[in-house]
PyMOL CGO cylinders between C-alpha atoms (Angstrom):
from pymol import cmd
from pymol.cgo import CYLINDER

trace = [
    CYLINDER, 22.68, 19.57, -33.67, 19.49, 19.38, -32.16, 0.3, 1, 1, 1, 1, 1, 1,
    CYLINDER, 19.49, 19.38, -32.16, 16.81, 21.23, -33.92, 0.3, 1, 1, 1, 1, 1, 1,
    CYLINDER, 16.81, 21.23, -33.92, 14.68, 23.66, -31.36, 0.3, 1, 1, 1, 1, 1, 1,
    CYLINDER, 14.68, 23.66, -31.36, 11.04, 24.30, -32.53, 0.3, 1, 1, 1, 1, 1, 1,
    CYLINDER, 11.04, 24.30, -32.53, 9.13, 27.42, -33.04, 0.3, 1, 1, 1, 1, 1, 1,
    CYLINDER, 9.13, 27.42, -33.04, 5.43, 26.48, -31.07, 0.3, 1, 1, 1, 1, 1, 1,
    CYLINDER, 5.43, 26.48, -31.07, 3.99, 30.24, -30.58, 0.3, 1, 1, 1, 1, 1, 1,
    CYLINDER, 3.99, 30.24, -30.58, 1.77, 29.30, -33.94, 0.3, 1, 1, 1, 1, 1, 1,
    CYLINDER, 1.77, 29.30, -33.94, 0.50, 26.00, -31.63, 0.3, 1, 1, 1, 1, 1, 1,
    CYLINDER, 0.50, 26.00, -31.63, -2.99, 25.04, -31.46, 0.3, 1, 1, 1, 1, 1, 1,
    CYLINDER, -2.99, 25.04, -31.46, -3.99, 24.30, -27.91, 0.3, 1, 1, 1, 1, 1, 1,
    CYLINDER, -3.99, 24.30, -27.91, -5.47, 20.45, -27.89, 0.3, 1, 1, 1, 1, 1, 1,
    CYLINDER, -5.47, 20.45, -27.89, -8.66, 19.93, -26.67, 0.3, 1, 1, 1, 1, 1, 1,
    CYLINDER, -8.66, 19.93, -26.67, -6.71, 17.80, -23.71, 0.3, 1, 1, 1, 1, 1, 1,
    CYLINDER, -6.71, 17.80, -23.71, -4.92, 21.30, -22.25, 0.3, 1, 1, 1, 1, 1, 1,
    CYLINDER, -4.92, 21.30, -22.25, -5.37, 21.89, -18.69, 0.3, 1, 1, 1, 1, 1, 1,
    CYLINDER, -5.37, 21.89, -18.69, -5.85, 18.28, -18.16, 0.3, 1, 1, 1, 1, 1, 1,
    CYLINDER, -5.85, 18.28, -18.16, -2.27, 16.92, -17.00, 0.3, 1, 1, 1, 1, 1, 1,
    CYLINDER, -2.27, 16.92, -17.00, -1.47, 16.94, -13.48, 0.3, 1, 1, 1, 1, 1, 1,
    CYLINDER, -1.47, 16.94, -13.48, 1.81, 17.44, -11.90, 0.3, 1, 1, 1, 1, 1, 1,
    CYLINDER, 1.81, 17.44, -11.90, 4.24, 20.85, -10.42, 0.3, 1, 1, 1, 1, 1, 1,
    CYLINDER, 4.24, 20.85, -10.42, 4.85, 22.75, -13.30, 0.3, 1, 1, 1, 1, 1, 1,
    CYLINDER, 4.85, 22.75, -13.30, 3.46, 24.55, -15.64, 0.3, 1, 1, 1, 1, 1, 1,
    CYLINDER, 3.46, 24.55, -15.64, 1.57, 22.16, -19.01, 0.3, 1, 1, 1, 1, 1, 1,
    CYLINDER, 1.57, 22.16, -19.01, 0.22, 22.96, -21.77, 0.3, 1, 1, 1, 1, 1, 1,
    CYLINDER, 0.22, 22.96, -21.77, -1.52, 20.57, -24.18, 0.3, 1, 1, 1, 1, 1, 1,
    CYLINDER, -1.52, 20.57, -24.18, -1.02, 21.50, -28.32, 0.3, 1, 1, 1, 1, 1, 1,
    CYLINDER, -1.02, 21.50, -28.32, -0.96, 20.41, -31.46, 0.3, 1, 1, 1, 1, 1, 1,
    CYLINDER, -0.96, 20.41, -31.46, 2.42, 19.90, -33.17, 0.3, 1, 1, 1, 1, 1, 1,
    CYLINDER, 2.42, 19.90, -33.17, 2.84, 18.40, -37.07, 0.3, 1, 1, 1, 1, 1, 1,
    CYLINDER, 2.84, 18.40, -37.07, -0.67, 17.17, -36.44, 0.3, 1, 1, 1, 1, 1, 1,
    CYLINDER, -0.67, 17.17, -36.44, -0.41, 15.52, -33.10, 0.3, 1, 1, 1, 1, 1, 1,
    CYLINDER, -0.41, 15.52, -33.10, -1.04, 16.00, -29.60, 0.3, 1, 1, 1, 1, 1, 1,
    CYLINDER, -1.04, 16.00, -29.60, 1.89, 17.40, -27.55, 0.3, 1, 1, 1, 1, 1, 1,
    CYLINDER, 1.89, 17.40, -27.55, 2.31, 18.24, -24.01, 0.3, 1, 1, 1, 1, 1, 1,
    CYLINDER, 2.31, 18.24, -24.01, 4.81, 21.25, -23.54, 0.3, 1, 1, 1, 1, 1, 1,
    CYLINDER, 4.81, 21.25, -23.54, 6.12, 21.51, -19.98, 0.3, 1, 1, 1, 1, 1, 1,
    CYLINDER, 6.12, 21.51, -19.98, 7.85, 24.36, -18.96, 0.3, 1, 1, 1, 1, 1, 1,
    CYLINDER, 7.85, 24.36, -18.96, 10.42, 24.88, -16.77, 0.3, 1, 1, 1, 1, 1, 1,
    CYLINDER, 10.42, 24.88, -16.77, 9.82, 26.25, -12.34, 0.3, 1, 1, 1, 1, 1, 1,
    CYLINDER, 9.82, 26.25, -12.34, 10.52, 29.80, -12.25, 0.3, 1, 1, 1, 1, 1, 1,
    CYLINDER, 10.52, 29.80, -12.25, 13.27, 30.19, -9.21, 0.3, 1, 1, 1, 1, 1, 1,
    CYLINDER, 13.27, 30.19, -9.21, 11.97, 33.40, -8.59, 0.3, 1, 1, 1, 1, 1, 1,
    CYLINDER, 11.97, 33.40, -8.59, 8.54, 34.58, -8.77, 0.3, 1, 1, 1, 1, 1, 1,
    CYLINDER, 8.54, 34.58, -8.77, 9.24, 37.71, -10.46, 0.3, 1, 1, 1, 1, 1, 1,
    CYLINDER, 9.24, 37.71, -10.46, 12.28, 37.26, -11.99, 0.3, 1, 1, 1, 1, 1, 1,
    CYLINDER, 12.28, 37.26, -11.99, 12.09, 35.88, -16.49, 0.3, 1, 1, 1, 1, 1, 1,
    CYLINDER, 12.09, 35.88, -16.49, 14.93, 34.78, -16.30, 0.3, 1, 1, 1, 1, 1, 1,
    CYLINDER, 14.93, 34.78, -16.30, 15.73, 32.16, -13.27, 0.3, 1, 1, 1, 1, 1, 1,
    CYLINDER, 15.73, 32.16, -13.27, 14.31, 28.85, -14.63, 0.3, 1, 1, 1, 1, 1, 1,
    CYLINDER, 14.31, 28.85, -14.63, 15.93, 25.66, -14.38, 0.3, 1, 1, 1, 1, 1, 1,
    CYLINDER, 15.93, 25.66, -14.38, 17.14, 23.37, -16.56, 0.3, 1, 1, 1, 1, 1, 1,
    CYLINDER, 17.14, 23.37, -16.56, 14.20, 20.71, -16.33, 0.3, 1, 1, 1, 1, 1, 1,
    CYLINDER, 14.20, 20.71, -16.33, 13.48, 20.85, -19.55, 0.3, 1, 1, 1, 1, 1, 1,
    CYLINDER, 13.48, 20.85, -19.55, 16.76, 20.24, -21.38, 0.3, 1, 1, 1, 1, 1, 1,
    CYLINDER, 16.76, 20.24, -21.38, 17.39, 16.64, -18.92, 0.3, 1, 1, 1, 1, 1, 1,
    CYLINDER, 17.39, 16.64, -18.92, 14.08, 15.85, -19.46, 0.3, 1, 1, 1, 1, 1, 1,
    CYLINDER, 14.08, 15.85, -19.46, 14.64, 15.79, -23.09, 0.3, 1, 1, 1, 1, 1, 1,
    CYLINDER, 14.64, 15.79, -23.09, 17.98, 14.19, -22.85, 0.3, 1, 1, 1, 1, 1, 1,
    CYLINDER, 17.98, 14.19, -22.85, 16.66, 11.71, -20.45, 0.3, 1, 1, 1, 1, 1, 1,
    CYLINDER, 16.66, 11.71, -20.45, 14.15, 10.72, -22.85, 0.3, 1, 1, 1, 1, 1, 1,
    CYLINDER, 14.15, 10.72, -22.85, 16.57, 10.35, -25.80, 0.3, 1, 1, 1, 1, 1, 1,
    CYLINDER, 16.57, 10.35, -25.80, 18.71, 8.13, -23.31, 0.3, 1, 1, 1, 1, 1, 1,
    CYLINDER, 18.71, 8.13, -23.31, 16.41, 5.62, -22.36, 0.3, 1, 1, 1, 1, 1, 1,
    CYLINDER, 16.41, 5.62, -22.36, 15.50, 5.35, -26.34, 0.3, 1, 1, 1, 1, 1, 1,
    CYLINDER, 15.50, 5.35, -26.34, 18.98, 4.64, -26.96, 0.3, 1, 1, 1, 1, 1, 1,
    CYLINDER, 18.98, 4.64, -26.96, 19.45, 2.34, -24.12, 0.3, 1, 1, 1, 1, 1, 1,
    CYLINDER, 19.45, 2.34, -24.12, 16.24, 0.86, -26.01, 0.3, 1, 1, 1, 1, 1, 1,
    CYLINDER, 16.24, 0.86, -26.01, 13.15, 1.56, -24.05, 0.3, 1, 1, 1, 1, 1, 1,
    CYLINDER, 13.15, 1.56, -24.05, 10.10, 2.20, -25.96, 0.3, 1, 1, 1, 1, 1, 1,
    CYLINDER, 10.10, 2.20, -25.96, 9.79, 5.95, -24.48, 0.3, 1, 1, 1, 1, 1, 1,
    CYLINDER, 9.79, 5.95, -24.48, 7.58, 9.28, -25.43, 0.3, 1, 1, 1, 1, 1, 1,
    CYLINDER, 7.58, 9.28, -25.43, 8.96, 11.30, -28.45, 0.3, 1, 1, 1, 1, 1, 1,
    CYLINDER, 8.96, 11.30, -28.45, 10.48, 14.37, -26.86, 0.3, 1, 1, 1, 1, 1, 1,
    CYLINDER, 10.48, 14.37, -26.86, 11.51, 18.04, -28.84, 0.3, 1, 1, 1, 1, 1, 1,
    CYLINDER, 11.51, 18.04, -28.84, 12.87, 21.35, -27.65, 0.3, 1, 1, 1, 1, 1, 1,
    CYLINDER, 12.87, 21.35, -27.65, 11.13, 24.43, -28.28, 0.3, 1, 1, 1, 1, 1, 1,
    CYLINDER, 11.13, 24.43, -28.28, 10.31, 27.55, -28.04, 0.3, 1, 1, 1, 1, 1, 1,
    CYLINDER, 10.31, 27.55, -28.04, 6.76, 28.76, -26.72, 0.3, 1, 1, 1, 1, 1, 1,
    CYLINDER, 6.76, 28.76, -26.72, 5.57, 32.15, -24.59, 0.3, 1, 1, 1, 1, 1, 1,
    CYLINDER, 5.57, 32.15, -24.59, 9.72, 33.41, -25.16, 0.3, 1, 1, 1, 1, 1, 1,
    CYLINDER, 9.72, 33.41, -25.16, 10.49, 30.18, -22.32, 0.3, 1, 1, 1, 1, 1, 1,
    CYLINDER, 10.49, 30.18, -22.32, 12.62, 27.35, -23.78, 0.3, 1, 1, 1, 1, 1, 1,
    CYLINDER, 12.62, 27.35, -23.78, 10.02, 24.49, -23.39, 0.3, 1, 1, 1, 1, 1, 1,
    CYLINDER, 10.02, 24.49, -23.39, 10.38, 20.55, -23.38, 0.3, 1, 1, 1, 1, 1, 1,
    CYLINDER, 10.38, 20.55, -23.38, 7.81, 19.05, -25.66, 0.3, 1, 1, 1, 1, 1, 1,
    CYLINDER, 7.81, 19.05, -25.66, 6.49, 15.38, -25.11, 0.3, 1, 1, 1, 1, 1, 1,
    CYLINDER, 6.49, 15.38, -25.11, 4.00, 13.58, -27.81, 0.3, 1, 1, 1, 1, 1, 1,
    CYLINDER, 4.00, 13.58, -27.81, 0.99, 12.60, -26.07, 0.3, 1, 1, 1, 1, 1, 1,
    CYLINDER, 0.99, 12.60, -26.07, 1.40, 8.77, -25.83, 0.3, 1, 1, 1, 1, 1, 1,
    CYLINDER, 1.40, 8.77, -25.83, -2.17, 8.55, -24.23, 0.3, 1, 1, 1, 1, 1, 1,
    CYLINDER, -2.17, 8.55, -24.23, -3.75, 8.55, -27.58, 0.3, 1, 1, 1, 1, 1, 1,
    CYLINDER, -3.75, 8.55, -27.58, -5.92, 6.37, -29.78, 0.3, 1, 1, 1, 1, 1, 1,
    CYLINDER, -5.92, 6.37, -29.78, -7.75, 4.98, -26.41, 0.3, 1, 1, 1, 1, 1, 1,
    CYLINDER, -7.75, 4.98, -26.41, -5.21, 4.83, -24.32, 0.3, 1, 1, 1, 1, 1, 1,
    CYLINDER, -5.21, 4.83, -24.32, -4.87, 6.32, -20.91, 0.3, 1, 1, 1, 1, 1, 1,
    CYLINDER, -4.87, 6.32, -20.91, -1.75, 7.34, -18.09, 0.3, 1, 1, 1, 1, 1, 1,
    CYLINDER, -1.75, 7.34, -18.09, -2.85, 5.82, -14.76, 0.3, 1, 1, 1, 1, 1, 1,
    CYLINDER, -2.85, 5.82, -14.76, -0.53, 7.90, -12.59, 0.3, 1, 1, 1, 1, 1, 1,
    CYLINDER, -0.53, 7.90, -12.59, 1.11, 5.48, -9.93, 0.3, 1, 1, 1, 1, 1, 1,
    CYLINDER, 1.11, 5.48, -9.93, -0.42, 7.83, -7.37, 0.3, 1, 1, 1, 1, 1, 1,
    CYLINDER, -0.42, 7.83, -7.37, -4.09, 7.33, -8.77, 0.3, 1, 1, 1, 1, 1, 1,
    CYLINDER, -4.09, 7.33, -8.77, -3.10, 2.97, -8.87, 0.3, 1, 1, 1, 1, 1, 1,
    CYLINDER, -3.10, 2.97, -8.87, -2.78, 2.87, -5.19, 0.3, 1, 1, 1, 1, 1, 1,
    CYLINDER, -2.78, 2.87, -5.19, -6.13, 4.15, -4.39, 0.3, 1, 1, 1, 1, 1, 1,
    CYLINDER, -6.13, 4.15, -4.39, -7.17, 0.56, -5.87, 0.3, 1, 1, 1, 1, 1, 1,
    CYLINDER, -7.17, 0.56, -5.87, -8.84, -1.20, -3.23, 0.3, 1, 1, 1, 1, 1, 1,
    CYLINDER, -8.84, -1.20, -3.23, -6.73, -4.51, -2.01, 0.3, 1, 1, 1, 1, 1, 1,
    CYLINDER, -6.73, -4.51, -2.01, -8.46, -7.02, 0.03, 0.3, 1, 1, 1, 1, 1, 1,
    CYLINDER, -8.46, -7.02, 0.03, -5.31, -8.13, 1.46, 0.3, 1, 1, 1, 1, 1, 1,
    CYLINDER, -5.31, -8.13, 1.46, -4.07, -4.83, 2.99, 0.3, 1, 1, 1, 1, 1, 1,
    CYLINDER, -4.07, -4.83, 2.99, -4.29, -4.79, 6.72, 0.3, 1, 1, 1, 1, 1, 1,
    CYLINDER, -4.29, -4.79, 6.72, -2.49, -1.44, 7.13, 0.3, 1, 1, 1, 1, 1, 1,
    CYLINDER, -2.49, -1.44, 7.13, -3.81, 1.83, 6.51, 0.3, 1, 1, 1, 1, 1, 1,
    CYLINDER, -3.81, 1.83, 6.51, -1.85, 2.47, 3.09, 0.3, 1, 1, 1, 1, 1, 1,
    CYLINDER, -1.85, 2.47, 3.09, -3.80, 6.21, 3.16, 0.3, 1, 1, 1, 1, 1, 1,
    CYLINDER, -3.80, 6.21, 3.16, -1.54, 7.86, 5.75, 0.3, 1, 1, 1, 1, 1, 1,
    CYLINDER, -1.54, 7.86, 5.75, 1.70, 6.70, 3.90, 0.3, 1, 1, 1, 1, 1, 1,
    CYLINDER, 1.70, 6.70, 3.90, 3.66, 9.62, 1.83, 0.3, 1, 1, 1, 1, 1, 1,
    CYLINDER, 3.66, 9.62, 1.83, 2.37, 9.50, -1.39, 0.3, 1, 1, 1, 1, 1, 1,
    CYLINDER, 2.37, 9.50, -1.39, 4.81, 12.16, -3.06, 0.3, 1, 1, 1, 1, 1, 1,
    CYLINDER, 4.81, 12.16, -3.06, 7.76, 9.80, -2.72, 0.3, 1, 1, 1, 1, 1, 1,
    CYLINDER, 7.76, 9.80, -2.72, 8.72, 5.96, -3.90, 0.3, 1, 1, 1, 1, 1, 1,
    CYLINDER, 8.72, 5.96, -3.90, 8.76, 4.00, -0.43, 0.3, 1, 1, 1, 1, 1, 1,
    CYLINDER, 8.76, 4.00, -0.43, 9.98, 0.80, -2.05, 0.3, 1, 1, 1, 1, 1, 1,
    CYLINDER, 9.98, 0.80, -2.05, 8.40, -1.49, 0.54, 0.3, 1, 1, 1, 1, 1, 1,
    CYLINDER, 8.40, -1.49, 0.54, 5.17, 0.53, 0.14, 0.3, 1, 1, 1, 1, 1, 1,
    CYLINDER, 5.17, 0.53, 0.14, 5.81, -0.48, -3.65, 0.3, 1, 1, 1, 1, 1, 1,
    CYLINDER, 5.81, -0.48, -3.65, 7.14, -3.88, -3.18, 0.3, 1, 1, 1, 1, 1, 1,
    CYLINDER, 7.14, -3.88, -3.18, 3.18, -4.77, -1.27, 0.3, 1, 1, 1, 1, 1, 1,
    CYLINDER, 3.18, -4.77, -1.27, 1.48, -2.95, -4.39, 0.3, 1, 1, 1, 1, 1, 1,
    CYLINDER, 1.48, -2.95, -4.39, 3.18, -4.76, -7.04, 0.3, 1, 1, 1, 1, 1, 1,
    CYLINDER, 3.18, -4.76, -7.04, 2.36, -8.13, -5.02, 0.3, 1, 1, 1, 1, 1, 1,
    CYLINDER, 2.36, -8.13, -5.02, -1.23, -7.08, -4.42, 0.3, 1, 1, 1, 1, 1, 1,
    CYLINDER, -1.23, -7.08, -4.42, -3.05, -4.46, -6.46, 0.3, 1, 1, 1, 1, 1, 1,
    CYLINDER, -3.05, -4.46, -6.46, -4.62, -5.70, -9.09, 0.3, 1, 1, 1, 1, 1, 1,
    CYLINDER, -4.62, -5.70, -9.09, -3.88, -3.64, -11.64, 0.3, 1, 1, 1, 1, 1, 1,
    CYLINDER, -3.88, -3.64, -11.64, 0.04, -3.76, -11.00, 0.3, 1, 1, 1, 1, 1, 1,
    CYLINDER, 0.04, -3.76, -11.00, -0.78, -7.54, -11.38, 0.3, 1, 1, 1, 1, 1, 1,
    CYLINDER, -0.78, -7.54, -11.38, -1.87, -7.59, -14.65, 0.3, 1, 1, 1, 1, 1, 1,
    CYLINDER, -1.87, -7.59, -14.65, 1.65, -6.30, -16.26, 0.3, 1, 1, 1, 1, 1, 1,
    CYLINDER, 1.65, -6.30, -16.26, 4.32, -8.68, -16.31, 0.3, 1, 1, 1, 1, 1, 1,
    CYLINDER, 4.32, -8.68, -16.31, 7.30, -8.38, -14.83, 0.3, 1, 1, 1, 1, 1, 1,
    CYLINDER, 7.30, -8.38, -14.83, 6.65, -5.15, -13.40, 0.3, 1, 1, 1, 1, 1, 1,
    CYLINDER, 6.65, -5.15, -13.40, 9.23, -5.21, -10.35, 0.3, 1, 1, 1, 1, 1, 1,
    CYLINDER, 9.23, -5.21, -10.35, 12.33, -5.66, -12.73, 0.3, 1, 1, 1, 1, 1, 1,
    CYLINDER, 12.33, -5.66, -12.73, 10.58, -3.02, -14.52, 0.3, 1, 1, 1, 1, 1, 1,
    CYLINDER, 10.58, -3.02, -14.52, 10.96, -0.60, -12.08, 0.3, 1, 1, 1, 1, 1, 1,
    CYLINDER, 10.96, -0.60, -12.08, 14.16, -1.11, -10.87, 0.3, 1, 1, 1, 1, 1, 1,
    CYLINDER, 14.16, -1.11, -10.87, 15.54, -1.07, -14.46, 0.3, 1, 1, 1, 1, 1, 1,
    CYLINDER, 15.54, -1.07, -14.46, 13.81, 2.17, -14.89, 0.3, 1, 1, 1, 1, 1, 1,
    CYLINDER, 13.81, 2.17, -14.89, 15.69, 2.90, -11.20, 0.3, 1, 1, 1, 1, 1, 1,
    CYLINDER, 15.69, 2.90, -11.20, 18.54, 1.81, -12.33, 0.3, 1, 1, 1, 1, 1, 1,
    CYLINDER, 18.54, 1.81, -12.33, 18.76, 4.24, -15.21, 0.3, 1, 1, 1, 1, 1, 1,
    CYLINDER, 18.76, 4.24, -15.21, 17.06, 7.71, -13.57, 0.3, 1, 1, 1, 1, 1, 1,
    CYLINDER, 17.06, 7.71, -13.57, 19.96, 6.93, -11.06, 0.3, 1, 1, 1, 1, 1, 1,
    CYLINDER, 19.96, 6.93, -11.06, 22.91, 6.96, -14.11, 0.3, 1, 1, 1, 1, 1, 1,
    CYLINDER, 22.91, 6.96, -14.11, 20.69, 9.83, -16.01, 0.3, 1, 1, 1, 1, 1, 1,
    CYLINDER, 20.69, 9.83, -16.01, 20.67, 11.45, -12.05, 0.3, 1, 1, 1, 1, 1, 1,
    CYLINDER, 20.67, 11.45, -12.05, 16.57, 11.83, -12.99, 0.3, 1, 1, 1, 1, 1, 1,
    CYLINDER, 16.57, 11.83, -12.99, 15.22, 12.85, -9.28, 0.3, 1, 1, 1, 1, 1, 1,
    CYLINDER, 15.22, 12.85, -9.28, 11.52, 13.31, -10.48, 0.3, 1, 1, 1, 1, 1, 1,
    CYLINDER, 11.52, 13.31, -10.48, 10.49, 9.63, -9.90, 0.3, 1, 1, 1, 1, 1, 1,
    CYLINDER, 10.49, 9.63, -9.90, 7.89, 10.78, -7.51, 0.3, 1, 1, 1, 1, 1, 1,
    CYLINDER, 7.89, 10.78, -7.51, 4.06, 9.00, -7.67, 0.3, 1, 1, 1, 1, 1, 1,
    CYLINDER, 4.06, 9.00, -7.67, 2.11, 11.70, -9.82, 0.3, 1, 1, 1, 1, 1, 1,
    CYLINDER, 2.11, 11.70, -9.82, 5.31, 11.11, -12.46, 0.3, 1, 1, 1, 1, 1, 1,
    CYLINDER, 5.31, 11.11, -12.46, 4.90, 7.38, -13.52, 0.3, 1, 1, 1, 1, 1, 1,
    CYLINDER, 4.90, 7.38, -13.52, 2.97, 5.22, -13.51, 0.3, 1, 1, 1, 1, 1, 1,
    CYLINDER, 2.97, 5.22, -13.51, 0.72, 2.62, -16.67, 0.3, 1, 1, 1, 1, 1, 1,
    CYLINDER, 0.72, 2.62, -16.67, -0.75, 2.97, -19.63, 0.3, 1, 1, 1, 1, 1, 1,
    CYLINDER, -0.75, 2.97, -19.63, -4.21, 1.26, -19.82, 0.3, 1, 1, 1, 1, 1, 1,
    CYLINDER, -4.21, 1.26, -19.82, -4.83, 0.12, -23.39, 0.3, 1, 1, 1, 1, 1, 1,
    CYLINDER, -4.83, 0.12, -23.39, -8.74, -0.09, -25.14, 0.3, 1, 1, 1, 1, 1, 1,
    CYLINDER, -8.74, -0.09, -25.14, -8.47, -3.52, -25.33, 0.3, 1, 1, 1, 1, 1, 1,
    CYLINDER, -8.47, -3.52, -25.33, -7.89, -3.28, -21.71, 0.3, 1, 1, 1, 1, 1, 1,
    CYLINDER, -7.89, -3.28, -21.71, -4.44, -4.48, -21.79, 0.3, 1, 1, 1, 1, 1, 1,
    CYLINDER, -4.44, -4.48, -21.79, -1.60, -2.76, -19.71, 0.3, 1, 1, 1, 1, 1, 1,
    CYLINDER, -1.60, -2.76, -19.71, 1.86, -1.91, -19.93, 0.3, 1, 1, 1, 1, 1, 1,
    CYLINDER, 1.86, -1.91, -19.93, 4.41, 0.51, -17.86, 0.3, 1, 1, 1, 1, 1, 1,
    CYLINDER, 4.41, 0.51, -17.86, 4.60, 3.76, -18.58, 0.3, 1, 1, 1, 1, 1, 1,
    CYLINDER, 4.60, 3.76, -18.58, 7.81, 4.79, -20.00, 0.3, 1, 1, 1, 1, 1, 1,
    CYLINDER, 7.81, 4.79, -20.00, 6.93, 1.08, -21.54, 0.3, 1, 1, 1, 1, 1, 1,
    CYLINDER, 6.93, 1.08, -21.54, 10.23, -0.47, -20.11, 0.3, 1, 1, 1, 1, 1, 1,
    CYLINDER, 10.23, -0.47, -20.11, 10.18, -3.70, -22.05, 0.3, 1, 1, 1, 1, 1, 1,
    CYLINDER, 10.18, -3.70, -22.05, 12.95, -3.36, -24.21, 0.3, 1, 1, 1, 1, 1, 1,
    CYLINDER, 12.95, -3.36, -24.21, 12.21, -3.53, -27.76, 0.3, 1, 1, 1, 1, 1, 1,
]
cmd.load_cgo(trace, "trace")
């Protein structure tokens, strides 16, 4: 049975109100480590108790990959502000950073002669894709990064995980300035 977690007694970390994305975040502290806890869209405005059930696929998604054997984020169920909350263990930690995939295609690429600003940046346009992972830099630097993403494709399709978008993936970026994806896709 999976254990769901009383975090009302939470810290906040001194990294809350510094993730991006839709939904509501909040950064804590958790068995002494830094946690983000994402909550879930309210359907309606006014209405406690129409949420979805983001939280529970996220989790399950998680534990998927891990079994499939991708090195992925920690994930728990809990139990914060009376909302059922998914909580992820910070894996930007210890001088590392998330670049979101969003943020990696401002990177300036000499070889670019289209105007890559006016493409939709809240979707995956594989070609767009396809030219960054041949020419930005920093997608350069981490091996094998197209099978990368189209294992990771391959398994948000079977885990039906339709939040792929830009500002929901993306690299970590390592002190010693090395990079890897982010969820790390190498198996282990």
């Amino acid at each position: 049975m999976t254990p769901i977690y009383d975090l009302d007694e939470c810290m906040l970390s001194y990294k809350n109100a510094s993730y991006g994305g839709s939904r509501k975040k909040e950064g804590i502290i958790f068995n002494n480590k830094e946690w983000l806890v994402k909550y879930p869209h309210r359907k309606l405005e006014n209405s406690a108790k129409a949420y979805s059930s983001y939280q529970v696929s996220e989790y399950i998604g998680s534990h998927i990959y891990d079994i499939l054997g991708y090195d992925v984020q920690n994930t728990i169920l809990g139990i914060r502000n009376n909302t059922l909350v998914v909580g992820c263990e910070d894996f930007a930690t210890n001088g590392r950073i998330l670049m979101e995939m969003k943020t990696i295609k401002n990177v300036h690429i000499e070889t670019a002669d289209i105007d890559l600003s006016l493409r939709n940046y809240s979707g995956n346009d594989v070609d767009e894709l396809m030219f960054h992972f041949d020419n930005n830099p920093v997608l350069q630097e981490i091996p094998n990064i197209k099978r990368q993403f189209f294992e990771q494709a391959i398994v948000d399709i079977f885990i039906g995980n339709a939040c792929r978008y830009n500002d929901n993936w993306g690299i970590i970026r390592q002190k010693d300035n090395a990079a890897v994806s982010a969820p790390n896709l190498q198996q282990r």
